[in-house]
N, C-alpha and C positions, 0 to 999 in steps of 0.2 A: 520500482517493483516490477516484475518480470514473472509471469506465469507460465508455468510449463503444463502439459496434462501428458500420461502416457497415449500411446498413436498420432500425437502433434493434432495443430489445430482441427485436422478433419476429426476427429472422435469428441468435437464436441455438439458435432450434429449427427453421426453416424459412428456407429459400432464399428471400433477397430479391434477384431479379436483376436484374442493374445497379448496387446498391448503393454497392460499391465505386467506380463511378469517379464518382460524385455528390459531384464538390467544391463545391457550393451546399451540400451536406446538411453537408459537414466546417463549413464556417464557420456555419451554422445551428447546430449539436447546438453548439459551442461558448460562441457568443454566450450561447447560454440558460441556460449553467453560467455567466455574466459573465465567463469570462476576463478574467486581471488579469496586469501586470508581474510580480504577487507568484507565480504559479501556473508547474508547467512540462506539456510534453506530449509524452507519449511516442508518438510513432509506430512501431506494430507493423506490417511488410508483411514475409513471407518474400523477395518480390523485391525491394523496397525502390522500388518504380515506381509503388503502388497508389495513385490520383488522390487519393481518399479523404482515404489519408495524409499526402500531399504538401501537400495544402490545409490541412490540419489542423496539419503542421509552419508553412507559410507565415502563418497564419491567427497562429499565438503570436508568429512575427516582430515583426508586423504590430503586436501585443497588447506588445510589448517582452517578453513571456515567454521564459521559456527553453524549447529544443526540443531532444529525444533521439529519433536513428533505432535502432531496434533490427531489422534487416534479415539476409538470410544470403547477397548476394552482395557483395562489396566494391565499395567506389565506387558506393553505390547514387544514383539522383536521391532519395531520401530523406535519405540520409546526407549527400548534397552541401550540402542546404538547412539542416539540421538543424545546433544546434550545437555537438553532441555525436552523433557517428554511431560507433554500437556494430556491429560488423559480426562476427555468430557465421557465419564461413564452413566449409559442412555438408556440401557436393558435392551431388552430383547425388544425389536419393531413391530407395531400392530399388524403391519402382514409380511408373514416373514421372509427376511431377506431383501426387503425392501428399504436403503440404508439411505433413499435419498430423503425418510420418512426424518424421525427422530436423529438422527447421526449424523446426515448432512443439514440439519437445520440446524442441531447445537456446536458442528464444526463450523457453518457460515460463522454464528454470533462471537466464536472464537479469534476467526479470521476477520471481522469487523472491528473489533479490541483493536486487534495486532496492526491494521491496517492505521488505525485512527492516530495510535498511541504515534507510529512513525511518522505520519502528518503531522502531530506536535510537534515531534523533535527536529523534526527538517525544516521545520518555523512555516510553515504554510497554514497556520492558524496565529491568529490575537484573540485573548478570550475565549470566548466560546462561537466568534466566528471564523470561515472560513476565506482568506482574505486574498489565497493565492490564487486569484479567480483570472482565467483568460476568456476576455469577452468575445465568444464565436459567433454568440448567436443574441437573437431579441431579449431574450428570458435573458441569456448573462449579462448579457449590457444593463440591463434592469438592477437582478442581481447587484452589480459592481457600484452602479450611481447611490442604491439606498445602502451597501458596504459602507461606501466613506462616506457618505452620510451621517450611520446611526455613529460610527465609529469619531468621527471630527466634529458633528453636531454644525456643519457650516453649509451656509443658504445654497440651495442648486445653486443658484449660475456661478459660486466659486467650485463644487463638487462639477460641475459638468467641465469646468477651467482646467481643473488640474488632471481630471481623467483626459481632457485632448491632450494637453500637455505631455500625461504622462504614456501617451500609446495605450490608453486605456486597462494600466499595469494599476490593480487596486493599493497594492502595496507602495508602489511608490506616490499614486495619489493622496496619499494618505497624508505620507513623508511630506511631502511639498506643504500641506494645507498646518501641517501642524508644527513644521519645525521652521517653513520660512523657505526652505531651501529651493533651490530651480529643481526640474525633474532629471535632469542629466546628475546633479550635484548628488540628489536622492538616491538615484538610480546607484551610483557608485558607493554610497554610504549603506545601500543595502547590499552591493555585491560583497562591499570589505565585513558587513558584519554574516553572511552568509548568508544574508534571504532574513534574519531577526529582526522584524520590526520596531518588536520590542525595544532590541537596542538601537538601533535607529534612533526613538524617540526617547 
């Protein structure tokens, strides 16, 4: 997943104006990600009109990609173009014009779905945890030993065994504790199932 915003990333601390309706910048900031058939693009505008966006839906057309409007007025020109138009319709904002109010709080819980749903299907979840954890820091290290933990039900000093083993990869510690197998062995039996733990085990 790959985030664009009109004016690149400085307009996400300072006003870049005009940004938005700079459809040259939409088909630029794309190209330079190579858009491909295989890729889709979400189009965020609370009005669903922003050029930006529009170009940027048109632009995946274009790409054979697939295209999602996710807007808050119905029948937006985004959602028109797009080929999947999500429309969270929010009314009118307590103060008006103010879209970071109601519009961008029910476009986040939108883009949290969307987000989640792809984490499932790219297999970075078992259940209802999150399993494809890389340990950076104290808190994730933590994190990853009560993962296989709750996930294997087997005593630390095998759970802390198999995360050295495994380069502290939750998923393949996992693999090792439950299936038997070395962590190199694991490691390849999740590369071949694509990251599916599931099928792993």
């Amino acid at each position: 997943m790959v985030g664009l915003i009109a004016g690149g990333d400085p307009a996400l601390t300072t006003a870049v104006e005009g940004a938005e309706d700079d459809e040259a910048a939409a088909v630029r900031d794309l190209d330079a990600l190579g858009l491909t058939a295989d890729d889709m693009v979400v189009g965020i505008s609370a009005s669903g009109r922003t050029p930006y966006v529009i170009a940027a839906i048109l632009e995946a057309r274009r790409r054979s990609a697939m295209s999602v409007s996710v807007a808050c007025n119905p029948d937006s020109a985004a959602g028109r173009e797009a080929d999947i138009a999500i429309d969270v319709v929010v009314g009118p904002e307590f103060i008006a014009g103010s879209t970071r109010l109601k519009a961008g709080t029910a476009q986040k819980l939108v883009l949290n779905m969307l987000t989640t749903l792809a984490m499932v299907r790219s297999h970075k979840t078992y259940g209802n945890r999150m399993v494809d954890v890389r340990a950076t820091n104290a808190k994730l290290v933590a994190r990853a030993f009560s993962l296989v933990q709750d996930v294997t039900g087997a005593p630390p000093a095998e759970v802390q065994a198999a995360l050295d083993a495994s380069d502290g990869e939750v998923k393949t510690a996992i693999a090792v504790i439950l299936t038997g197998a070395s962590a190199a062995d694991a490691r390849e039996r999740l590369d071949a199932a694509a990251g599916s733990l599931r099928a792993v085990l």
